[in-house]
C-alpha beads as a LAMMPS data file, in Angstrom:
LAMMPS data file: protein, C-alpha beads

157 atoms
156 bonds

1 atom types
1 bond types

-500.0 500.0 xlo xhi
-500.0 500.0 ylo yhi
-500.0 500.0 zlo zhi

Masses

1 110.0

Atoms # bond

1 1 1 -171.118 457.745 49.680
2 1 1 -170.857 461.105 50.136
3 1 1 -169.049 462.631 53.111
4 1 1 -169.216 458.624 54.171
5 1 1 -165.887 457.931 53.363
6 1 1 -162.685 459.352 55.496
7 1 1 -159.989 459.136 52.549
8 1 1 -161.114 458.127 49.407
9 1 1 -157.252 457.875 47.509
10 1 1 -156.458 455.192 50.084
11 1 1 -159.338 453.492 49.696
12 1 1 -159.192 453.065 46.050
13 1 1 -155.123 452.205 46.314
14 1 1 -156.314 449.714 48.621
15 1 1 -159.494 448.224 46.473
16 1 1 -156.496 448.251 43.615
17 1 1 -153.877 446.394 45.702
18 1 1 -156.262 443.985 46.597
19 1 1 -157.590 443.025 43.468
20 1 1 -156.595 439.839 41.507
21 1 1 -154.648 440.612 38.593
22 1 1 -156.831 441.480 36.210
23 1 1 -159.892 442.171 38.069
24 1 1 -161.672 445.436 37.629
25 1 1 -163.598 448.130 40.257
26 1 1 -166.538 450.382 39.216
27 1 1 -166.610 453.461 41.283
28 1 1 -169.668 455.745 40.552
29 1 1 -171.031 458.783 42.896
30 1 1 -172.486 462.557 42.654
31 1 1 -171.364 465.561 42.232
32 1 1 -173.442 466.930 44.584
33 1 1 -173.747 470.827 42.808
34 1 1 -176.788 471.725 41.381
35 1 1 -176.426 472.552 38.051
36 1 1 -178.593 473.758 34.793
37 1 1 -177.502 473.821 30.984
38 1 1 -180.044 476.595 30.248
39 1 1 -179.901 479.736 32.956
40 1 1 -183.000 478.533 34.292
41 1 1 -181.050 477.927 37.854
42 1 1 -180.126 480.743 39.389
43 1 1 -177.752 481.961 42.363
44 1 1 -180.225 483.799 43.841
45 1 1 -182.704 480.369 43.983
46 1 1 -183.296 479.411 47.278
47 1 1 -182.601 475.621 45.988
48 1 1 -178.911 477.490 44.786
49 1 1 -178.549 478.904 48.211
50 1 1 -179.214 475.838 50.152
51 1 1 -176.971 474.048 47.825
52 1 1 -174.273 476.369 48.383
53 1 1 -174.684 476.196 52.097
54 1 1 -174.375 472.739 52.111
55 1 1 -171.788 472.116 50.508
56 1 1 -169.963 474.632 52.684
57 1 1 -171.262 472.969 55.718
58 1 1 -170.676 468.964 54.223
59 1 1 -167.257 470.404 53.532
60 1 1 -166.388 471.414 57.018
61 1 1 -166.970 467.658 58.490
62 1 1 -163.217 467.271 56.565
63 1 1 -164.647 464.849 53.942
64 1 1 -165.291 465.336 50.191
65 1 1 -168.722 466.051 49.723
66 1 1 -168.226 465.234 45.838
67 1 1 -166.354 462.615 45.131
68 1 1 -167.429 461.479 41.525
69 1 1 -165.504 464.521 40.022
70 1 1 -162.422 463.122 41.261
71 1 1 -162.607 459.630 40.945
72 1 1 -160.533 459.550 37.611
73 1 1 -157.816 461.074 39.035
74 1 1 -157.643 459.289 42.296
75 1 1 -158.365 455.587 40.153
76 1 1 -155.490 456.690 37.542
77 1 1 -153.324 457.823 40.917
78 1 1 -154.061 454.285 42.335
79 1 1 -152.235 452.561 39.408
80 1 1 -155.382 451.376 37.061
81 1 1 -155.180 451.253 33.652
82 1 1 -157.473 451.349 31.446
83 1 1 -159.703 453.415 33.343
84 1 1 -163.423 454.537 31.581
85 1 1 -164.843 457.901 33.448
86 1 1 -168.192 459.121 31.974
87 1 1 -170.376 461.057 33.532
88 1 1 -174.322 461.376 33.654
89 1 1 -176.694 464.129 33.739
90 1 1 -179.265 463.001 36.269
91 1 1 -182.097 465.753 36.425
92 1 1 -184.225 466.896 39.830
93 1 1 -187.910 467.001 38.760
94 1 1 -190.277 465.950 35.743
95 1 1 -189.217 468.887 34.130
96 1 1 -186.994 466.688 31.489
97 1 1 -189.410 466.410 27.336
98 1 1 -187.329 462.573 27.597
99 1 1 -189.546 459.983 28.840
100 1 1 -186.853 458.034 30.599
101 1 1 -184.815 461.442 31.782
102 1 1 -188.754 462.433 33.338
103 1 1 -188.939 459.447 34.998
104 1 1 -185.496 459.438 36.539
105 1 1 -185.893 463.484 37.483
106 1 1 -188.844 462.394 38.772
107 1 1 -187.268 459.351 41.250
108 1 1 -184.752 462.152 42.188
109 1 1 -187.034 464.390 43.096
110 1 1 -188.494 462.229 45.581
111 1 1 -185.342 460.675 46.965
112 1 1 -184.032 464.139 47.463
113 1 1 -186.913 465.135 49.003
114 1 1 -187.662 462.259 51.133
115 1 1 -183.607 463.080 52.758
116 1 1 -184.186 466.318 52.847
117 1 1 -185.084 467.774 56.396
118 1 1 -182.689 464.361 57.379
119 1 1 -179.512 465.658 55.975
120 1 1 -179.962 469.646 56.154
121 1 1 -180.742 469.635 59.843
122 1 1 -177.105 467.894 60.978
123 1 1 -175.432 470.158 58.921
124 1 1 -176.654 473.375 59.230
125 1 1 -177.332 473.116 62.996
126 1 1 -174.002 471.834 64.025
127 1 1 -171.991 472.805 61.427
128 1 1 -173.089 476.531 60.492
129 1 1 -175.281 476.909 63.957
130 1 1 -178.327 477.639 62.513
131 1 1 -181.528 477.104 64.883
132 1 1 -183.538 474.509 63.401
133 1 1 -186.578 476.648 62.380
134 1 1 -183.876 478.590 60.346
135 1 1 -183.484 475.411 58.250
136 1 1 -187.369 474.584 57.888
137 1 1 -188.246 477.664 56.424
138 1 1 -185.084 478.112 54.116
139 1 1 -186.314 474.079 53.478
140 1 1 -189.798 475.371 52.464
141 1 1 -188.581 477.113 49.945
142 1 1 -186.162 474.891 48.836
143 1 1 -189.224 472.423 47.864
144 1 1 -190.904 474.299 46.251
145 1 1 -187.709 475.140 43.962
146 1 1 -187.413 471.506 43.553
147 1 1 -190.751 471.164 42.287
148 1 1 -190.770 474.214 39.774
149 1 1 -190.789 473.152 36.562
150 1 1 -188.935 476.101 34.965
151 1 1 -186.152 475.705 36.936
152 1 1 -184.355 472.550 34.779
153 1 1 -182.014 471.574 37.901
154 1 1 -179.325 468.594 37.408
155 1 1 -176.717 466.711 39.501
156 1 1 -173.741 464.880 37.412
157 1 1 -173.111 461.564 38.762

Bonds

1 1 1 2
2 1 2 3
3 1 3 4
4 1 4 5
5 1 5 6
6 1 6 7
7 1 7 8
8 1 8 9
9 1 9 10
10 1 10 11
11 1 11 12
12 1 12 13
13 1 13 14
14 1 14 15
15 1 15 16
16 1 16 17
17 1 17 18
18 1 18 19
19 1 19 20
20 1 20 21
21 1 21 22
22 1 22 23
23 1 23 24
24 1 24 25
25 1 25 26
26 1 26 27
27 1 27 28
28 1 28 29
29 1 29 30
30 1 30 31
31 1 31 32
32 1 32 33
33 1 33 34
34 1 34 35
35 1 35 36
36 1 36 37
37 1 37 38
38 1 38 39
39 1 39 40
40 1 40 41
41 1 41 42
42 1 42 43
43 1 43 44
44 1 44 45
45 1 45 46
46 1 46 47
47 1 47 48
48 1 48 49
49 1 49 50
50 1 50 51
51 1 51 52
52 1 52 53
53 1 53 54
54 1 54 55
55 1 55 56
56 1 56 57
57 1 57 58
58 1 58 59
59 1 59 60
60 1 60 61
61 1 61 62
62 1 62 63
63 1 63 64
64 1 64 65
65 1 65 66
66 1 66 67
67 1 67 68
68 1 68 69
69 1 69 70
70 1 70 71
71 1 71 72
72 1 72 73
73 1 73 74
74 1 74 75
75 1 75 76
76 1 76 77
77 1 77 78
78 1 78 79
79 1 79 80
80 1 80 81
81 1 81 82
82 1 82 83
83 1 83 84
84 1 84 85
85 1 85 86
86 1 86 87
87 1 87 88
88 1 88 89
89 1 89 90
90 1 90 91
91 1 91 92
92 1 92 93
93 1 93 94
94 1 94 95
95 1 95 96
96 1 96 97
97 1 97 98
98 1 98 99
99 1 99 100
100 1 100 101
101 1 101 102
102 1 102 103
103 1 103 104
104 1 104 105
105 1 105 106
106 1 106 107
107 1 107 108
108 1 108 109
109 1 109 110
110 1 110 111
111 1 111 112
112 1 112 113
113 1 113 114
114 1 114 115
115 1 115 116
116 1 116 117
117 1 117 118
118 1 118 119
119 1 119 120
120 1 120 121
121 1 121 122
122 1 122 123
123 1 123 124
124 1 124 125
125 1 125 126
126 1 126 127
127 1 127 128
128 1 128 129
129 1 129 130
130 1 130 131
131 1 131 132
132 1 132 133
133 1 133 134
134 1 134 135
135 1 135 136
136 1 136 137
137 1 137 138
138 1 138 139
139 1 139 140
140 1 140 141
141 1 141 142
142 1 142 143
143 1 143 144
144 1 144 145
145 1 145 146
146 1 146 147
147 1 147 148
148 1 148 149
149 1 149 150
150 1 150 151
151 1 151 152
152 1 152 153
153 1 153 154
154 1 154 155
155 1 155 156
156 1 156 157
């Protein structure tokens, strides 16, 4: 739901004042920075740049770009008790030894690829005025970030 929703707080105080008493909500999104527990990611990585970028240009459209960061303290905010935050490494590529963590990186991969072009092209065109070529090329080298196995990329969700 990122950038989807206009104010997150009052739309969790609301989901809590309209719960039966009782009932329970399960909030779960990314944190859409790219991360990487090793050094293999670096700033100078054209997947770091674009990821920079668009951040800079999600966070211009006035909505959070990341909300699963701040979902504790907006759920606690709301009045919930009892409130469980945990947060998941979820890798970009098959670069993971885990079978299960390869697979995943590898459904990533392809989901972030498949969006790609889709939601670079908004962004950077209308929010930083890039030309669109501007964007496919930085894009081509974006992918082929993405698919480098030496570069051990994450997201937290």
């Amino acid at each position: 739901m990122c950038a989807c929703i206009a104010d997150w707080p009052k739309l969790i105080q609301n989901i809590h004042a309209n719960l039966s008493p009782g009932g329970w909500a399960e909030f779960q999104d990314f944190d859409l920075e790219y991360y990487s527990d090793d050094g293999s990611l670096k700033e100078e990585h054209d997947v770091m740049v674009w990821d920079r970028l668009f951040l800079s240009a999600a966070g211009k459209t006035g909505r959070e770009v990341s909300p699963g960061p701040r979902f504790e303290a907006w759920v606690r905010d709301a009045g919930f008790r009892g409130v469980l935050h945990r947060k998941f490494k979820f890798p970009i590529g098959s670069w993971p030894r885990d079978p299960v963590l390869k697979e995943v990186g590898l459904y990533n991969l392809m989901q972030i690829e498949n969006g790609l072009e889709a939601f670079t092209l908004r962004l950077f065109t209308g929010m930083l005025g890039w030309q669109p070529e501007e964007a496919e090329a930085l894009l081509a080298k974006v992918r082929k970030d993405l698919r480098d196995k030496s570069i051990h990329a994450y997201v937290n969700l």
